[in-house]
SERO-4910 file (N, C-alpha, C, O; in steps of 0.05 Angstrom, whole numbers):
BEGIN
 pado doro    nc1    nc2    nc3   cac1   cac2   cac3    cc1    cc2    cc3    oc1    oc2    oc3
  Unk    A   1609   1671   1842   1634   1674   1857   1630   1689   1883   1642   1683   1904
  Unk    A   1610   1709   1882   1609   1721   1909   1599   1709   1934   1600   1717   1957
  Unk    A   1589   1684   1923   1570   1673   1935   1582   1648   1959   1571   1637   1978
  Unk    A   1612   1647   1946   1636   1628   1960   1649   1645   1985   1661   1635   2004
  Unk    A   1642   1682   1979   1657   1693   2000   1640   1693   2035   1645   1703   2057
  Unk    A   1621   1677   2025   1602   1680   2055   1607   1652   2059   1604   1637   2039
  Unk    A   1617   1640   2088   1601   1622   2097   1587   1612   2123   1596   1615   2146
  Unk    A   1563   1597   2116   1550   1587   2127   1559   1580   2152   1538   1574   2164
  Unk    A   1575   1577   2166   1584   1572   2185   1589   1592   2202   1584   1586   2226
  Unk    A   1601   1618   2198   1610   1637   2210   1588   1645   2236   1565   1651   2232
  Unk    A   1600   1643   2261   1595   1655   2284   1578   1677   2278   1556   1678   2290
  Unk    A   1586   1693   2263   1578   1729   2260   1553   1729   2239   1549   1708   2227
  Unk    A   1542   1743   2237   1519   1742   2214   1524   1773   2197   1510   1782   2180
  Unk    A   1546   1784   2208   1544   1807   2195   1564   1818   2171   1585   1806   2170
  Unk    A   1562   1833   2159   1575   1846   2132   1582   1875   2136   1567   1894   2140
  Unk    A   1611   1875   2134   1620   1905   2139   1628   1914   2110   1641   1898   2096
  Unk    A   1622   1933   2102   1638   1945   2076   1633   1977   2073   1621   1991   2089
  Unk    A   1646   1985   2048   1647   2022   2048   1620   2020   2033   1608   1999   2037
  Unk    A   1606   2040   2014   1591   2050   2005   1597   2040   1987   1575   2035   1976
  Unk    A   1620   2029   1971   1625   2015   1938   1613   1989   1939   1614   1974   1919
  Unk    A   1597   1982   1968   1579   1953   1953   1558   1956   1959   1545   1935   1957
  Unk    A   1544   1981   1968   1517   1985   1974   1508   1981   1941   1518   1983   1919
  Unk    A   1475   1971   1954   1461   1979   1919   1443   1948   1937   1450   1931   1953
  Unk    A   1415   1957   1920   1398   1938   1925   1404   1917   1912   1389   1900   1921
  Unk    A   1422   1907   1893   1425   1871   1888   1443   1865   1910   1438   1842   1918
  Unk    A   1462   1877   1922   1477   1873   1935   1465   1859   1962   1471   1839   1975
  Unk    A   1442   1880   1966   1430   1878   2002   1408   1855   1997   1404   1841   2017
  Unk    A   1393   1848   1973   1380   1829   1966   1400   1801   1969   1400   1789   1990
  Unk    A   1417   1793   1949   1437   1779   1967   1452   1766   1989   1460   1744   1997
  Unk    A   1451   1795   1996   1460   1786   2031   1426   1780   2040   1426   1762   2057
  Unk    A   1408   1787   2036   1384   1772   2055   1387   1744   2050   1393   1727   2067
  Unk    A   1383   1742   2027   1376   1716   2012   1404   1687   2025   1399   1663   2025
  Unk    A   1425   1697   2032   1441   1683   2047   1441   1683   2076   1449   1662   2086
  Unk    A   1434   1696   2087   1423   1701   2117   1441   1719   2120   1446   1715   2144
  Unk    A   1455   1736   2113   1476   1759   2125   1458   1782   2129   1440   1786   2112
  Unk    A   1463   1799   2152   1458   1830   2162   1478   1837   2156   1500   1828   2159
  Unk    A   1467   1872   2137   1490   1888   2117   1490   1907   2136   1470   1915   2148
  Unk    A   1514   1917   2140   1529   1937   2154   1539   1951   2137   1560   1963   2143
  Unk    A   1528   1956   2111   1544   1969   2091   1540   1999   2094   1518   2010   2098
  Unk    A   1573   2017   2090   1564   2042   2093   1533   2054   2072   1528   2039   2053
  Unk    A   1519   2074   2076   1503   2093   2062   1512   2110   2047   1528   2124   2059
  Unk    A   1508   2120   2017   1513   2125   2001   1493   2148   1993   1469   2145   1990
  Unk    A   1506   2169   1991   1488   2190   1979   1496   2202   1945   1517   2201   1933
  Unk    A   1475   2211   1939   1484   2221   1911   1480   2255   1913   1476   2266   1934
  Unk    A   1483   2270   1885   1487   2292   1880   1458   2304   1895   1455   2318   1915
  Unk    A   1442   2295   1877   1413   2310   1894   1395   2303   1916   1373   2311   1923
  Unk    A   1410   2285   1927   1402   2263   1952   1418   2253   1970   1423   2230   1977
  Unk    A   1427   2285   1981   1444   2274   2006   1439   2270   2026   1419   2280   2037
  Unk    A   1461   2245   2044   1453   2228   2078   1433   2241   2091   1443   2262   2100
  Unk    A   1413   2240   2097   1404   2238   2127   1417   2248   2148   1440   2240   2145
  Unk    A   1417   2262   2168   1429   2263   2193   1424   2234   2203   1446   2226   2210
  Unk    A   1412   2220   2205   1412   2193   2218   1426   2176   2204   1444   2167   2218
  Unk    A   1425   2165   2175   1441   2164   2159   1476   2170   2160   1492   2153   2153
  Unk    A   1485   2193   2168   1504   2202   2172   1520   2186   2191   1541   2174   2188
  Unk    A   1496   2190   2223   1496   2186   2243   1511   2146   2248   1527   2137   2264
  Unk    A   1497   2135   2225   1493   2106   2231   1523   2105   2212   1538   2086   2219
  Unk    A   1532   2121   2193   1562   2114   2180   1579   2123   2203   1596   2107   2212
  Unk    A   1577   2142   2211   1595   2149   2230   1610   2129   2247   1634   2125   2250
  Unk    A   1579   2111   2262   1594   2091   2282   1601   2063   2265   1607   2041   2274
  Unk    A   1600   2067   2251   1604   2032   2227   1632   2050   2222   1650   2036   2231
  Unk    A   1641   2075   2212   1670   2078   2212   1689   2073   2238   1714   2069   2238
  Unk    A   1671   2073   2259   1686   2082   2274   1706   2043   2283   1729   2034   2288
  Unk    A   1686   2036   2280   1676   2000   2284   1713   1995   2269   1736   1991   2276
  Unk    A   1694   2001   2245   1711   1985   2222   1755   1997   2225   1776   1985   2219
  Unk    A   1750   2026   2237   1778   2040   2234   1799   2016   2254   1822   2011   2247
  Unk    A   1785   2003   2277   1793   1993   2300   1810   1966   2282   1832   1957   2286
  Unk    A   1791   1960   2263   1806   1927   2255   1816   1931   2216   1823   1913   2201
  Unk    A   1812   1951   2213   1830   1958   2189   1856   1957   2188   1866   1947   2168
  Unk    A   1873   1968   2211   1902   1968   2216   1912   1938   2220   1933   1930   2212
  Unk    A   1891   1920   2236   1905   1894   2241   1902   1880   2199   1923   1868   2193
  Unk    A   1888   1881   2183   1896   1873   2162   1908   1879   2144   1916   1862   2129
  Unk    A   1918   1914   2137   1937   1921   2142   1968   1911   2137   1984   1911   2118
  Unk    A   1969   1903   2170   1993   1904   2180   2004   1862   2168   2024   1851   2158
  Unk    A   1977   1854   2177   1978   1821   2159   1984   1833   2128   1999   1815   2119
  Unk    A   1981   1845   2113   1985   1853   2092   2013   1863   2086   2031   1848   2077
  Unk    A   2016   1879   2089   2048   1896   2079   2063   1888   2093   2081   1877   2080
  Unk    A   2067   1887   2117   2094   1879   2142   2087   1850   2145   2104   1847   2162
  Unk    A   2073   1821   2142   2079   1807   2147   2070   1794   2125   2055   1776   2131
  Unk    A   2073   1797   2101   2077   1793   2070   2045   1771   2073   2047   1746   2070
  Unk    A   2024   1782   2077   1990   1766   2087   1982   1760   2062   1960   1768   2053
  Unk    A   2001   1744   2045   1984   1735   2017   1973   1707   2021   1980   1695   2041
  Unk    A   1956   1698   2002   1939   1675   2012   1962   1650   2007   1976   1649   1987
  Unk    A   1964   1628   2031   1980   1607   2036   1973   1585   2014   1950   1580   2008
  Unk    A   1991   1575   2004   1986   1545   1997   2005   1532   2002   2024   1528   1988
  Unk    A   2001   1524   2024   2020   1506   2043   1999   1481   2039   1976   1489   2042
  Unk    A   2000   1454   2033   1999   1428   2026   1986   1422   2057   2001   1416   2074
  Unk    A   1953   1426   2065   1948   1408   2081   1933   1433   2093   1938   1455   2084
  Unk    A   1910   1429   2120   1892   1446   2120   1921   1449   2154   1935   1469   2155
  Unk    A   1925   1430   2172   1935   1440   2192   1957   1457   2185   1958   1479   2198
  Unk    A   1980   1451   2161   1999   1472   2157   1989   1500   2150   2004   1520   2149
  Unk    A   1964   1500   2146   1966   1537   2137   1946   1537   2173   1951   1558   2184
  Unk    A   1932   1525   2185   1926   1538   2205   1948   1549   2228   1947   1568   2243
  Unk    A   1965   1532   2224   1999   1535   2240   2009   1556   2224   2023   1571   2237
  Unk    A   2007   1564   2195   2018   1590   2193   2003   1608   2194   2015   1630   2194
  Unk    A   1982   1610   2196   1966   1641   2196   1959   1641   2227   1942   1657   2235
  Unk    A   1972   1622   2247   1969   1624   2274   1992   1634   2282   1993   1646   2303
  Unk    A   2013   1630   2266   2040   1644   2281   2041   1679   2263   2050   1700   2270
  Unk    A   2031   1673   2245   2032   1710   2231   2008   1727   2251   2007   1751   2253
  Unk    A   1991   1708   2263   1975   1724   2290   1981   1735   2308   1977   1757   2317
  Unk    A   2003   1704   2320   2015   1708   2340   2039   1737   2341   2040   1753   2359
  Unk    A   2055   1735   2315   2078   1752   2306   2066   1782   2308   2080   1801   2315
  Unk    A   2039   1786   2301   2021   1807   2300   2016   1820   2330   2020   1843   2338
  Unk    A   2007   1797   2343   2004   1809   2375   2025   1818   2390   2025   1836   2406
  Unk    A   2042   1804   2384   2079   1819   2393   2082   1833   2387   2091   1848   2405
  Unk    A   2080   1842   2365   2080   1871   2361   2074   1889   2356   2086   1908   2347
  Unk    A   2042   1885   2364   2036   1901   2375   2026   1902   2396   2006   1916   2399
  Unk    A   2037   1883   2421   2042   1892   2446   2067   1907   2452   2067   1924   2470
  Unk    A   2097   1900   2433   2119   1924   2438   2112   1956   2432   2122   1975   2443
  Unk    A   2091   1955   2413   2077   1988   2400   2066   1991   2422   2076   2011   2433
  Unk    A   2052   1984   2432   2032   1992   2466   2057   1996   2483   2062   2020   2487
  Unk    A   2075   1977   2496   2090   1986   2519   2108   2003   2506   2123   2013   2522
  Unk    A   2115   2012   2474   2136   2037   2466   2120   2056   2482   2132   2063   2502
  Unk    A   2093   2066   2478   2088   2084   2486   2077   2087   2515   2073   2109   2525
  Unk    A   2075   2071   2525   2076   2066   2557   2092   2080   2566   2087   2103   2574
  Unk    A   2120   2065   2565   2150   2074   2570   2151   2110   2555   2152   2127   2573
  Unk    A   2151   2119   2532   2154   2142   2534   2134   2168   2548   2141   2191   2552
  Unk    A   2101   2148   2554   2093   2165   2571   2098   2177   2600   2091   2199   2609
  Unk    A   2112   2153   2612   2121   2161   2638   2137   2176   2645   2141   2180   2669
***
């Protein structure tokens, strides 16, 4: 099953996740499919991070905080459950207007605070 969540096609070659999917079957996997793991680093009780280690979660949080809110927001406020709309163009026409509905607002969230900065 995990093996349906990658595909072969994707532009990106890379894998973002927290520390709950690190583990060597995991990163063996992603080689074995062609994915680069971005997975956070995981320390245990008597084997804690690295300063470099630390260093390298740090900017993978920092990455990941930027596009967490946009799924999110497809999630709770624009009810982002998976479509079965009858036909591959009808769900690209709806998950293109819950995009579009997404960037409106949050371009009104950007100029709210525009306007109250001035």
């Amino acid at each position: 099953m995990l093996a349906s969540l990658f595909d072969p096609e994707n532009e990106h070659d890379c894998v973002w996740a927290d520390s709950a999917y690190s583990g060597e079957c995991f990163e063996e996997f992603l080689s074995l499919v062609g994915f680069e793991s971005l997975i956070h680093e995981k320390g245990s009780r008597n084997h804690p991070l690295s300063d470099a280690a630390k260093e390298l979660n740090r900017i993978k949080s920092a990455i990941r905080a930027c596009l967490e809110p946009v799924f999110r927001t497809m999630t709770v406020s624009l009810d982002g459950k998976p479509t079965r709309k009858p036909g591959l163009e009808r769900n690209k026409a709806w998950w293109g207007l819950k995009n579009l509905t997404f960037n409106f607002l949050r371009y009104l969230q950007l100029r709210s605070h525009v306007v109250l900065a001035s």
